[in-house]
C-alpha positions as CSV (number, residue, x, y, z in Angstrom):
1,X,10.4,24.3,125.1
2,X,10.1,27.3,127.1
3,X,7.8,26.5,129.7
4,X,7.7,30.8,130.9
5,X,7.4,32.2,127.5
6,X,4.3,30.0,127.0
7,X,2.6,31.2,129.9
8,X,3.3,34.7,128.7
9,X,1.6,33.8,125.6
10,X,-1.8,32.6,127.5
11,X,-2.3,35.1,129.9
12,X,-3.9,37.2,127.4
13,X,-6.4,34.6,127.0
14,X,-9.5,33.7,129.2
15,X,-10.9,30.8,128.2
16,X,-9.8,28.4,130.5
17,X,-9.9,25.4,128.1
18,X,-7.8,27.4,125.3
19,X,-5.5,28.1,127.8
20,X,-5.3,24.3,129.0
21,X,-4.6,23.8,125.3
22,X,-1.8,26.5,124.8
23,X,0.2,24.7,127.4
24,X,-0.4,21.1,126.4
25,X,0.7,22.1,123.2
26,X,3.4,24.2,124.3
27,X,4.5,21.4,126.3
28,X,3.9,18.2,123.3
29,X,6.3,20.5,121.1
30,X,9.3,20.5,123.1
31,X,8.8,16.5,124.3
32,X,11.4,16.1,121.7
33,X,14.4,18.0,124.0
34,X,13.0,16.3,127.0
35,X,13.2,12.5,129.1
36,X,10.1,11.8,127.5
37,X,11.2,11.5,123.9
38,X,9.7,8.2,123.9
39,X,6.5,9.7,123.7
40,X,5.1,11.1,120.4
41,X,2.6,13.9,119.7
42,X,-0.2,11.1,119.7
43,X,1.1,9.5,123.5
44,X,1.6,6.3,121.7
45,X,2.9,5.0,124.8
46,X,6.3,3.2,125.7
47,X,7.0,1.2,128.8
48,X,10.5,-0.5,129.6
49,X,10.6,-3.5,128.5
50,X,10.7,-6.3,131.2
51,X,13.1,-9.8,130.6
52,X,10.4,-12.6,129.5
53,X,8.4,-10.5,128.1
54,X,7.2,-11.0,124.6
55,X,9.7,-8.7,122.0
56,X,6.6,-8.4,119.4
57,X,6.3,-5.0,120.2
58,X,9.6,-3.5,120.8
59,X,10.4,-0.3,119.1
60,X,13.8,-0.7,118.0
61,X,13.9,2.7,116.6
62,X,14.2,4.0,120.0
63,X,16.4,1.5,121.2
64,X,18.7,2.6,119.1
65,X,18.4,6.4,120.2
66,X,18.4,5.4,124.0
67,X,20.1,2.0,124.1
68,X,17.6,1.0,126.2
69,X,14.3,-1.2,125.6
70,X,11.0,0.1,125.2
71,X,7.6,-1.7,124.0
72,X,4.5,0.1,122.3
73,X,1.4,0.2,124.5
74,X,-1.2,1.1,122.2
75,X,-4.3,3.2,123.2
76,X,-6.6,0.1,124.3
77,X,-3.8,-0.6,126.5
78,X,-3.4,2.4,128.4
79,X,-6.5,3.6,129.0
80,X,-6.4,5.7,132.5
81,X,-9.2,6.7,134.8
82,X,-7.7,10.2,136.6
83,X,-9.7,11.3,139.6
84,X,-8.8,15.3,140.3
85,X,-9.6,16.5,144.2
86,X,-9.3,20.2,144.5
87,X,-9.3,21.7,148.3
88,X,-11.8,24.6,147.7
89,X,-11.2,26.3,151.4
90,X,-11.2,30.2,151.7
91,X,-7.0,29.3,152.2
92,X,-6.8,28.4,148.9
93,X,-7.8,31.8,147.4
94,X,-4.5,33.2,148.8
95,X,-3.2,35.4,147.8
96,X,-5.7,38.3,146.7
97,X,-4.9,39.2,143.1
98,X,-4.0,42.6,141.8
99,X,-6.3,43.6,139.0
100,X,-3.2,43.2,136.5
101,X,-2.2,39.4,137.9
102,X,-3.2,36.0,136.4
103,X,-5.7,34.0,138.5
104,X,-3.2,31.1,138.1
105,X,-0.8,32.9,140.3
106,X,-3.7,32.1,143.2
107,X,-3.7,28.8,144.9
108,X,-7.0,28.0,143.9
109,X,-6.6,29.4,140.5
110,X,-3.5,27.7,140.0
111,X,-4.8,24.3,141.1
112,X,-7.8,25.4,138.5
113,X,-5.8,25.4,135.4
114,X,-3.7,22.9,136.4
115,X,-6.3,20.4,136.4
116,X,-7.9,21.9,133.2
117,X,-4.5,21.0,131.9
118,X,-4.4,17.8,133.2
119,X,-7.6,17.1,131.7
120,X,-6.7,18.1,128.1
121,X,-3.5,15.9,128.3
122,X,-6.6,12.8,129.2
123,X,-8.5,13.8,126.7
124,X,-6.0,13.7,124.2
125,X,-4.8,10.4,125.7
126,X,-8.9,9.1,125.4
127,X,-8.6,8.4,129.4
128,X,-11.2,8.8,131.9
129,X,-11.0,12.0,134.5
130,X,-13.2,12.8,137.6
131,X,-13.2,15.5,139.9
132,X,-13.9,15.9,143.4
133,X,-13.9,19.5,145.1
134,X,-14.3,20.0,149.1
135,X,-13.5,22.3,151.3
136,X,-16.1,22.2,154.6
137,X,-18.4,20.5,152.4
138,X,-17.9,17.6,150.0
139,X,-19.1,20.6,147.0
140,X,-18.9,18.3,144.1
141,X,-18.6,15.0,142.4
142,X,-18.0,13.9,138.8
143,X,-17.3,10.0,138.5
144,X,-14.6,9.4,135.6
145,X,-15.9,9.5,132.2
146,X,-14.5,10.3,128.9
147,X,-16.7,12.0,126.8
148,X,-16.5,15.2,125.2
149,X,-19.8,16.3,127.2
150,X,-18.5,14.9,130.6
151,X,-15.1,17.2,130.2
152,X,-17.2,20.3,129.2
153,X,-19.8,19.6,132.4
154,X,-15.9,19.4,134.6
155,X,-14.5,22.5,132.8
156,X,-17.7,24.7,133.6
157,X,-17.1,23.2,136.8
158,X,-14.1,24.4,137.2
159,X,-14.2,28.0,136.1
160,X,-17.2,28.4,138.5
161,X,-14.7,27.7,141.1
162,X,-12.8,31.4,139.8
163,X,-16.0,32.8,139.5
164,X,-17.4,32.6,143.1
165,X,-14.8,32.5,145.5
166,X,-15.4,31.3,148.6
167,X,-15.4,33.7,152.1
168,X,-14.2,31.9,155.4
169,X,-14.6,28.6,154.7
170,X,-12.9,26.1,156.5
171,X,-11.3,22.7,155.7
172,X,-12.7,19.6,156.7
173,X,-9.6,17.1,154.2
174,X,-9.8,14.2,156.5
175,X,-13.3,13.8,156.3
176,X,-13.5,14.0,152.8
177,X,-10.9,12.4,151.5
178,X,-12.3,9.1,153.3
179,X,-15.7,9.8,151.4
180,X,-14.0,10.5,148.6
181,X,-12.1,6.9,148.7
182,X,-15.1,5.1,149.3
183,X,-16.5,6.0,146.0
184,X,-13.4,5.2,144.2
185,X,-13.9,1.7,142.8
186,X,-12.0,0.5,139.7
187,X,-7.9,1.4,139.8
188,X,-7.1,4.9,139.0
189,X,-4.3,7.8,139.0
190,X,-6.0,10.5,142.0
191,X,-4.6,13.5,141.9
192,X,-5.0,15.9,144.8
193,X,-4.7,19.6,144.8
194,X,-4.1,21.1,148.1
195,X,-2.4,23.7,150.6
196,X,-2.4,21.5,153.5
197,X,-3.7,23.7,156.0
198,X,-5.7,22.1,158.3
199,X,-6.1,21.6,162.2
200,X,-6.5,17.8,162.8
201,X,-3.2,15.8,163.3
202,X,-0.9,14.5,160.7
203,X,-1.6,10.9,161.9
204,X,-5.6,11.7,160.8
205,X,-4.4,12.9,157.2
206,X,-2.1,9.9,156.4
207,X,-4.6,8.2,157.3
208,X,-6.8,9.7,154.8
209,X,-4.5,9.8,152.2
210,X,-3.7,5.6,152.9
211,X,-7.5,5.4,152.2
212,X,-7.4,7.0,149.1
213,X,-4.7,4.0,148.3
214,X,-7.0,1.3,148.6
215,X,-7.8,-1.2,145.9
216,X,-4.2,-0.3,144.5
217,X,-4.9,3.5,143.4
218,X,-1.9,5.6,143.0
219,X,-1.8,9.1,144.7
220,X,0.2,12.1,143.6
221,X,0.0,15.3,146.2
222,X,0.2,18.3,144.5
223,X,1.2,21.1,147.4
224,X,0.2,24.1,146.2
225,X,1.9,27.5,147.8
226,X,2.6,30.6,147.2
227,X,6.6,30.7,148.3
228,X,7.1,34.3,147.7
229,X,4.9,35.5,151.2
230,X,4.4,31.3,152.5
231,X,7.9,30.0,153.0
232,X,9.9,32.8,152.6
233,X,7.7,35.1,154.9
234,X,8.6,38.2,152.4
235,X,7.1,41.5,154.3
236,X,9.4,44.9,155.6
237,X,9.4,45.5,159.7
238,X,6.5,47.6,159.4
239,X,3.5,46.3,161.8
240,X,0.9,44.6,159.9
241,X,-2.1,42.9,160.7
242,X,-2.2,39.1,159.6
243,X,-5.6,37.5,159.4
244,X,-6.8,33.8,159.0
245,X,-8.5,33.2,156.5
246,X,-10.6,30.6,157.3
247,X,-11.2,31.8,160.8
248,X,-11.2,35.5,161.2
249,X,-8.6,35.3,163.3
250,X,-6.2,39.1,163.7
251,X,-2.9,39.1,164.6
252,X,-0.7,42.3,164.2
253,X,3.2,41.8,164.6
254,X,6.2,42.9,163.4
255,X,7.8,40.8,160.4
256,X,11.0,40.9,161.5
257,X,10.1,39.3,165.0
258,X,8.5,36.3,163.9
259,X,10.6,35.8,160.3
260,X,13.6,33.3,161.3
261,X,11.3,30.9,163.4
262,X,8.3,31.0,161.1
263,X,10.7,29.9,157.9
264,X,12.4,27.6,160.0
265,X,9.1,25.7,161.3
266,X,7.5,26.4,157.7
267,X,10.9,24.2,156.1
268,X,10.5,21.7,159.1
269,X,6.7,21.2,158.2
270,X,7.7,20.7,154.3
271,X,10.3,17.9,155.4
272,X,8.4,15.7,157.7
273,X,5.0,16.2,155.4
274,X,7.7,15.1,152.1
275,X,9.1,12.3,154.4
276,X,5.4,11.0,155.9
277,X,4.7,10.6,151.9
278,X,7.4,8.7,151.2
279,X,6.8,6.5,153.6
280,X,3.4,5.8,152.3
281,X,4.2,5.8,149.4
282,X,2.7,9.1,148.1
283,X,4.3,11.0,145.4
284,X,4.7,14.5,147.0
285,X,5.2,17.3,144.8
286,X,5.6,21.0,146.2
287,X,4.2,23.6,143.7
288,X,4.8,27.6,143.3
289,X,1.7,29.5,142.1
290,X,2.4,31.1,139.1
291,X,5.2,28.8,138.2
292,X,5.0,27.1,135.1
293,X,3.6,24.2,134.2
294,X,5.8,21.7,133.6
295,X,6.3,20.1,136.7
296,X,2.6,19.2,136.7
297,X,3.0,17.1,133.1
298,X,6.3,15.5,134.2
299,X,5.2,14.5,137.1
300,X,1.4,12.6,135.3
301,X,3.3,11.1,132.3
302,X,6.0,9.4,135.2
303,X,3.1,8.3,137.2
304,X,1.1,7.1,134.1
305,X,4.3,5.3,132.6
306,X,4.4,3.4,136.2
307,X,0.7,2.7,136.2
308,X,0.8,-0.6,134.6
């Protein structure tokens, strides 16, 4: 499957849930060429088979494809419950789109569709999702459900979020991501959807992020940036004025002053933020805006797969 010419295929849509389904689609066709062969158009799920455990439901048809051992999970079985966190902070609707650009190659639009992708893949799947969004206020709930009227209410939800973007608003992730864990009860998958700018200490955030571990949830850290002007720092040496977001904060430089130690210190950041998660066992998973979509399936179905 060809992730790019997909995308090229739903940008002349607007409907955010059609184009959810273009890429799930997309996506489902070209399983076949992909790791996750063992999963058909239906996600009839397959887990590796474990020694001692009873061969009733083996599927030898795959053994014989992979040479190795896979048992059928069937859909009472692997029910999910996915709980989606979106960090809604005036950072996150960087960078300001051209009248001729996608809104997925925003942050906040890319985190938008993302989840609305996310959530077709559940649907189809009959698992639960929720959402969370925050940014210096905790701006919405939705407890995991599964019904066809809960994922409209979450989609609507959603495309308000392109609708009315949001003008110097801070973030506020540690406080909200502990509120957040306290209402998450029974196990689930919680996805999170975030630039990871903010001014309390890293120690703070893992800390948060531990909490959202609790009762044995799994957490995958989606870090959403856009690489072209955010790591790469990709401006000529004429001055120009650089202003925060979030706080309204000016600075006017010269690119070419500040461009070797802002890449190095941006690369050093990535590292130790991809190392703090492994340590805590967080799946950390660096995203482009505008990139395709891909990334964001592989990495669910792995997690999912591992759930059990």
């Amino acid at each position: 499957m060809n992730i790019e010419s997909q995308q090229e295929k739903i940008s002349s849509f607007q409907h955010l849930e059609l184009l959810a389904n273009q890429v799930v689609e997309g996506f489902i066709s070209g399983m076949h060429k992909s790791p996750f062969h063992g999963f058909s158009a239906e996600f009839a799920e397959h887990k590796v088979y474990n020694a001692g455990e009873s061969t009733k439901h083996m599927d030898w048809k795959l053994f014989a494809k992979t040479d190795r051992l896979y048992t059928k999970r069937y859909e009472e079985e692997t029910n999910l419950r996915c709980h989606l966190i979106i960090d809604n902070s005036s950072s996150m609707h960087y960078p300001k789109l051209k009248d001729n650009q996608p809104f997925y190659e925003s942050k906040i639009g890319f985190s938008v569709l993302a989840s609305a992708v996310l959530m077709n893949l559940l649907k189809k799947q009959r698992d639960a999702v929720g959402l969370s969004i925050y940014s210096d206020t905790y701006e919405y709930y939705a407890p995991e459900k599964g019904s066809d009227r809960h994922h409209r209410m979450v989609l609507n939800q959603l495309e308000q979020l392109l609708e009315n973007p949001k003008e110097t608003k801070q973030t506020d992730t540690i406080t909200f991501l502990h509120q957040i864990a306290e209402k998450m009860h029974r196990r689930s998958l919680i996805i999170l959807f975030t630039d990871m700018f903010q001014s309390s200490s890293d120690e703070a955030l893992f800390n948060a992020l531990q909490h959202l571990k609790h009762n044995k949830h799994k957490v995958v850290l989606f870090h959403v940036i856009d690489e072209k002007t955010e790591t790469h720092f990709d401006y000529d040496n004429a001055p120009r004025k650089f202003i925060d977001i979030e706080s309204g904060e000016e600075i006017t430089i010269f690119a070419d002053n500040v461009k070797e130690a802002y890449e190095k210190q941006a690369q050093s950041y990535f590292k130790k933020l991809a190392q703090q998660c492994a340590q805590n066992k967080i799946r950390y998973v660096p995203v482009n805006v505008g990139a395709n979509f891909e990334k964001i399936l592989t990495t669910y179905l792995v997690e999912k797969q591992s759930f059990g």
